[in-house]
N, C-alpha and C positions, 0 to 999 in steps of 0.2 A: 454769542450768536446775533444775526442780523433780524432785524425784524421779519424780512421777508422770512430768515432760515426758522423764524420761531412759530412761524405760521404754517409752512411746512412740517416742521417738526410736529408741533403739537397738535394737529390735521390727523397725523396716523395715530394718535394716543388721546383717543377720545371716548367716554362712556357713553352707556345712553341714559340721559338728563330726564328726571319726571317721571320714573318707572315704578318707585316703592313710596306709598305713604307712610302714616305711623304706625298704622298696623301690622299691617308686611311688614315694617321693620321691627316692629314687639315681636312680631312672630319668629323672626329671623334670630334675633334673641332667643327664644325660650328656644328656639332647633339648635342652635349649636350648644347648649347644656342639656336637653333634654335626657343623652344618654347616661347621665350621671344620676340620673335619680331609677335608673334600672338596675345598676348595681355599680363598684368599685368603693362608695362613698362608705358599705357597712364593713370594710375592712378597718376600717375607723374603729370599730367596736372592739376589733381583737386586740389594735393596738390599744385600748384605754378602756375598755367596759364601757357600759351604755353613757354611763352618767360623764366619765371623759371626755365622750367624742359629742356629747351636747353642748357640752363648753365649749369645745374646737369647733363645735358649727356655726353656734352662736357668735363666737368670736371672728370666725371667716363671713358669717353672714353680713355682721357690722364691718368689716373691710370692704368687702363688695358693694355695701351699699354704699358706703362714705368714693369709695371708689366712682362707682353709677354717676354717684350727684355732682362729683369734681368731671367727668365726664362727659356731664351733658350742659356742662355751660362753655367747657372747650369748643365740643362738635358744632355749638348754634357757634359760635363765636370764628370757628376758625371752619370750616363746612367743606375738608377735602379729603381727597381717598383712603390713603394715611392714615386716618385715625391718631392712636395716640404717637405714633415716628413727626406726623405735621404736627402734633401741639407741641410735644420738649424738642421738634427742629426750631417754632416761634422762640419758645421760652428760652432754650440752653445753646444756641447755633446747628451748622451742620452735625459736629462731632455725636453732642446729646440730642440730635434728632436721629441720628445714624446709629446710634448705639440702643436707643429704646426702640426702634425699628427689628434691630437685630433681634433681640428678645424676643420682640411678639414675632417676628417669625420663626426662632426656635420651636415656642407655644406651637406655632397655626401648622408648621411644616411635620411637624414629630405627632402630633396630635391625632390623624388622621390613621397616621399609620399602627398607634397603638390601636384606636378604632376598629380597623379593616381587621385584625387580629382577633379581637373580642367577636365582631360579626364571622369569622372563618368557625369560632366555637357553638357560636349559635346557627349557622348555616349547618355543622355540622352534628348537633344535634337534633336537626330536624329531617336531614337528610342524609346525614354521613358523609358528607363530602366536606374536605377542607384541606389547606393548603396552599400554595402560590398562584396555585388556577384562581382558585375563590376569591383573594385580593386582587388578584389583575383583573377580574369580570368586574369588580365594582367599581375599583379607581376608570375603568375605560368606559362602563356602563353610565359614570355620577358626573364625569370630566365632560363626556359628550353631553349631556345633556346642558350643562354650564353651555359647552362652548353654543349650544342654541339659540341662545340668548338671558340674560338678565330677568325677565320679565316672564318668562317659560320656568325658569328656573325655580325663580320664588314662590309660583305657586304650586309646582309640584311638592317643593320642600314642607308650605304651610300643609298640604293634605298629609305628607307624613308624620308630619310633626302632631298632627291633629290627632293621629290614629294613636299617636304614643300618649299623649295626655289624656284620653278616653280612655286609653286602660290602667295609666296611674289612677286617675277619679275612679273605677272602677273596682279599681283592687282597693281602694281606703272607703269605700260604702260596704262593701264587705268585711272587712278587718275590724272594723272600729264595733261592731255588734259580740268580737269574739278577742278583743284585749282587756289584759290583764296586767296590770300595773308591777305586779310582782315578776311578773317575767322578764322586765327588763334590767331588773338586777342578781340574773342568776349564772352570772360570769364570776369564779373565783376569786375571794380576795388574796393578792399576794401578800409579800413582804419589800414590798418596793415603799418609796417612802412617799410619806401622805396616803396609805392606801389605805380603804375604806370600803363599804359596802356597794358607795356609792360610787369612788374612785377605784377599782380593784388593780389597777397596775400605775395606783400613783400619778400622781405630775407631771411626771417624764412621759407618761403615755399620754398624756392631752398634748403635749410639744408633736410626741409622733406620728398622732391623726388627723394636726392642721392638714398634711397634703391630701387627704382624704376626704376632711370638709369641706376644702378647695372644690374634689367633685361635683359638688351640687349646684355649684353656677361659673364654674371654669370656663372661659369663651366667651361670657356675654358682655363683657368689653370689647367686645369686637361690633356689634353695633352701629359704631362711628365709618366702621370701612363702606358702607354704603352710602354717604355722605353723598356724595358728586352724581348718587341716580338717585336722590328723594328728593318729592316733588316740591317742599318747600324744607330745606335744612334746620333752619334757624329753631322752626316749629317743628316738623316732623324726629330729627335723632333725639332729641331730649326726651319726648312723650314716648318714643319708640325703646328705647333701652330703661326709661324708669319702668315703664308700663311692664319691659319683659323680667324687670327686679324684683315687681313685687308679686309678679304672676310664678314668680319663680321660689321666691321665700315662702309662698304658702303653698309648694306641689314638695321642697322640701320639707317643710313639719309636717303636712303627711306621712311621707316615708319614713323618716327617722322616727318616730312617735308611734305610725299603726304596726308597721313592720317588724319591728323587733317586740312590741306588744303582744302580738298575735302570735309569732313563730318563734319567739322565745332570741335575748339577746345572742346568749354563746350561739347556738345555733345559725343565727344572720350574720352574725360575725364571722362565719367559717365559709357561705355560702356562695356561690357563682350564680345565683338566678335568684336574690332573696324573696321578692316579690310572691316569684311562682313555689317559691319553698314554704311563702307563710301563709298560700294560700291553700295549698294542702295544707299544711297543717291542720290547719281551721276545717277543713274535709269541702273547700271548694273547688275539687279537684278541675272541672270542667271551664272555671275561669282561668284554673291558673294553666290548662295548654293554650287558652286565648292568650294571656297575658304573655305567656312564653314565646310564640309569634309575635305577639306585638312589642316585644319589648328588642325584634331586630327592630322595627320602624323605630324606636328611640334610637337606636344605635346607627342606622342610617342616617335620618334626621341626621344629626351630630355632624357623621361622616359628611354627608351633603355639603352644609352648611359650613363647615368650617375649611372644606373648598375651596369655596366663595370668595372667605374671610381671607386664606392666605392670597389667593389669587392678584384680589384688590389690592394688598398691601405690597406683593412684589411688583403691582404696577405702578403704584405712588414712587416706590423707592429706586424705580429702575427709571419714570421717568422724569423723576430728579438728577438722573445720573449715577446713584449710590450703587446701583447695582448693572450688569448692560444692559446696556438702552433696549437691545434689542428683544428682552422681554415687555416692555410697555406697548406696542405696536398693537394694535387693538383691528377687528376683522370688521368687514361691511356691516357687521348688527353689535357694532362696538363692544366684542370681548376680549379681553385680554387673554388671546389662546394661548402666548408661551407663557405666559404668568400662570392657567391655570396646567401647561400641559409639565414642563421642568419639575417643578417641585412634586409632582403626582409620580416621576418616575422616582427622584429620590425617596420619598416615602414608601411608594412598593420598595424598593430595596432592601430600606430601612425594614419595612414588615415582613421582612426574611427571616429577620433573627430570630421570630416567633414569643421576644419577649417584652409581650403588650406591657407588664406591668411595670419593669424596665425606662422603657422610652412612655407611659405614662408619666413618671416621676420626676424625666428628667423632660419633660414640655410642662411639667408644673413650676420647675426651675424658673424657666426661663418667664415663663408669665408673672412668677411673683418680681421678679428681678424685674420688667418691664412695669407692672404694676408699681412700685417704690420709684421710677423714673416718672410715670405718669403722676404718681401725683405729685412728685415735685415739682414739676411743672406747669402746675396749676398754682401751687404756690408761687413762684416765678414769677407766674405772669401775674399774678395780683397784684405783686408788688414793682414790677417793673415797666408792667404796662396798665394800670390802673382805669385808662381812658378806653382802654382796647372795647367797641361796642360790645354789648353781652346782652344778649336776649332772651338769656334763659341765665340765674344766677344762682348758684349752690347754697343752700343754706347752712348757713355755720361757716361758710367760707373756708378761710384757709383753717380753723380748727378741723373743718370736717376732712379734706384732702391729706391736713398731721394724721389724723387718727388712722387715713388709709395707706399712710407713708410707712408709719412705725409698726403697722399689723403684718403688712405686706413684707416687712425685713425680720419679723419673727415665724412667718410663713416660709421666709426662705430657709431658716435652718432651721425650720423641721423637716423638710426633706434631705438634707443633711443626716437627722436624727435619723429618719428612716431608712434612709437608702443612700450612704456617701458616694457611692458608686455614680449614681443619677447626677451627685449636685457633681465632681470630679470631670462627669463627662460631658455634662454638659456647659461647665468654665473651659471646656477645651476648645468646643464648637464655640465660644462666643471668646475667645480669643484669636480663633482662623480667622472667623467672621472679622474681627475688630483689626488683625494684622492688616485685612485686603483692605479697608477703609484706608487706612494712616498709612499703606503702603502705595496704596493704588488710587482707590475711586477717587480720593478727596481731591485732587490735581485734575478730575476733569466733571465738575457737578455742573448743570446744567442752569442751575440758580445757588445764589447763595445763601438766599433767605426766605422763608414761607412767604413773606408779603411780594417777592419777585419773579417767585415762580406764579401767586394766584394774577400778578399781573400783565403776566405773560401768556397766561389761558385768556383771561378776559379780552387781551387785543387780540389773542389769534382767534377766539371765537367771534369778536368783533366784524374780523375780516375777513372769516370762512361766512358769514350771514351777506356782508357785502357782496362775495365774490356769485353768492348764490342767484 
């Protein structure tokens, strides 16, 4: 393209610059995980007993973290829409920027629509009403309000988000008065091997609850996709995704700790509302229909939020060229409407089949599988770009981004373990996915390398300021 055509160009595919600090963006964080600590995470327990699926927390908790911190010295370092598709496009070329891109939109696109699912159950608990009405009201209800703008958006999601962590705090000042240590090992010991009191379905059942632990912070690598509207990058994503890591590691030891304490393990291991199961138990009947409301605002949250997340990243990759252009094209109060409106139809679709835990397992696929690309890519760049500025720098380096490399590739086949169906179908979407790249896009990308494309924004906003 000619300069002029790049100014042109990149004129209609513009965000709006300065709208999210680090808070907003911690917060943006803890919303698109938030609905994992309302429930999915204590099916963990049936696959492994209590003491299992604390291993497999504990073990996805250190991925996630080592993950965060490789993370937030990319987002200062490399500060664009993208997230982790721009850092392994820096590190690995177009192909491993194209290919980790795919992934997390497996994650962001499948995500929602397991979501929308979960919420028709809970809608319909409360009201009786559920079905394809009830997902099409909220993809159309959550989409509009995106398309309002950026800065509308965020802060309606922190009030939801608000309302869901005021009633996890709520529900563990109550629970913590009526647990009982012994309740958490009253899931049957098998005969599987290594099995134990403590382990009752053995070894094999900690491999089959990783994608379960995953729950409790699934998403919050997405963080970085707000990049290009935080008010200072370099500063704000790193404070903004640690902050929501470890806001988020301790709303999980709540739940995993009071919840099956209180309501008894086998029991929350069985349950679709553990929360509100363990607070009857305990005979707080009247928190737990607050909590059972408020635990759709987690579940929204989530929904909301991860919106967002895909939105952003189908506009990075469409206006690289990866995907058509003609999703990055962004409206007068700079949103990317076909980026957030596309993928929201596909998703309702998807949220036809009615099988949330299905298309849960297989957007966990695709995250861990993008996850093991992100942090190789960090190692990458340490090593191959060594001088690259970094203003925020991982501690433990590339040991920390190994540790999130090799957790992230044992996370992948456990959802194998669990559900081969999920990992089967979802190597088939990220084999379409990967045919249209090497058949198609790659012969017309827009840039060839992250440092081309951010110099290509820079002169066209140069000359959008000029012309002004």
């Amino acid at each position: 393209m000619s300069t002029n055509n790049n100014t042109e160009y990149l004129a209609k595919r513009q965000l709006k610059r300065g709208t999210a600090g680090w808070l907003l963006l911690a917060g943006l964080g803890v919303s698109y995980v938030i609905s994992g600590d309302f429930a999915g995470w204590n099916f963990g327990i049936a696959e492994a007993g209590w003491g299992g699926f604390a291993i497999a927390a504990v073990l996805m908790a250190v991925m996630y973290l080592a993950l965060v911190l490789s993370l937030a010295e990319m987002s200062a370092a490399i500060p664009a829409a993208g997230g982790g598709y721009s850092f392994a496009r820096q590190a690995m070329g177009p192909a491993g920027g194209y290919l980790t891109g795919l992934a997390v939109l497996i994650e962001y696109a499948l995500a929602p629509a397991a979501i929308v699912i979960f919420i028709g159950s809970a809608v319909e608990a409360l009201t009786g009403f559920n079905g394809p009405w009830v997902y099409a009201l909220f993809y159309l209800l959550f989409v509009g309000i995106h398309l309002a703008g950026v800065g509308e958006a965020l802060k309606v999601m922190m009030v939801i988000s608000g309302l869901a962590v005021l009633a996890i705090i709520a529900t563990a000042f109550v629970l913590i008065t009526n647990f009982d240590a012994s309740r958490l090992f009253d899931v049957p010991v098998t005969d599987a091997v290594g099995a134990s009191e403590f382990l009752p379905l053995g070894w094999y059942g900690v491999w089959a609850a990783l994608p379960f632990a995953m729950w409790l912070f699934l998403a919050v690598e997405g963080v970085p996709l707000a990049a290009e509207e935080a008010k200072d990058p370099a500063k704000d994503v790193p404070k903004g995704i640690i902050g929501a890591m470890i806001f988020l590691l301790f709303t999980a030891f709540l739940v995993v700790v009071l919840v099956p304490g209180a309501g008894g393990a086998a029991a929350m291991g069985a349950s679709a509302v553990p929360l509100v199961d363990a607070l009857n138990a305990s005979g707080s009947e009247g928190l737990a229909t607050v909590v059972n409301i408020l635990g759709l605002a987690g579940l929204v949250a989530s929904f909301f939020s991860i919106i967002y997340g895909y939105s952003r990243l189908v506009f990075a990759l469409s206006r690289a060229g990866y995907l058509p252009r003609s999703l990055s094209i962004t409206t007068n109060r700079k949103v990317p409407a076909r980026a957030l409106i596309v993928p929201a139809v596909f998703g309702f679709l998807v949220s036809l089949s009615g099988e949330g835990d299905l298309i849960l397992a297989m957007a966990v696929v695709g995250a861990t599988l993008s996850y093991a690309l992100m942090a190789l890519s960090h190692i990458l760049l340490r090593v191959k770009q060594p001088d690259l500025p970094r203003p925020y720098k991982t501690p433990g380096g590339v040991v920390t981004s190994s540790i999130a490399l090799v957790l992230s590739l044992i996370a992948l086949t456990g959802v194998y373990a669990f559900d081969p169906r999920a990992f089967l179908y979802t190597m088939v979407l990220f084999i379409v996915g990967a045919a249209y790249y090497f058949g198609y896009s790659s012969k017309y990308l827009v840039a060839k390398s992250a440092d081309e494309e951010f110099a290509m924004l820079a002169n066209a906003e140069s000359d959008l300021e000029m012309a002004k």
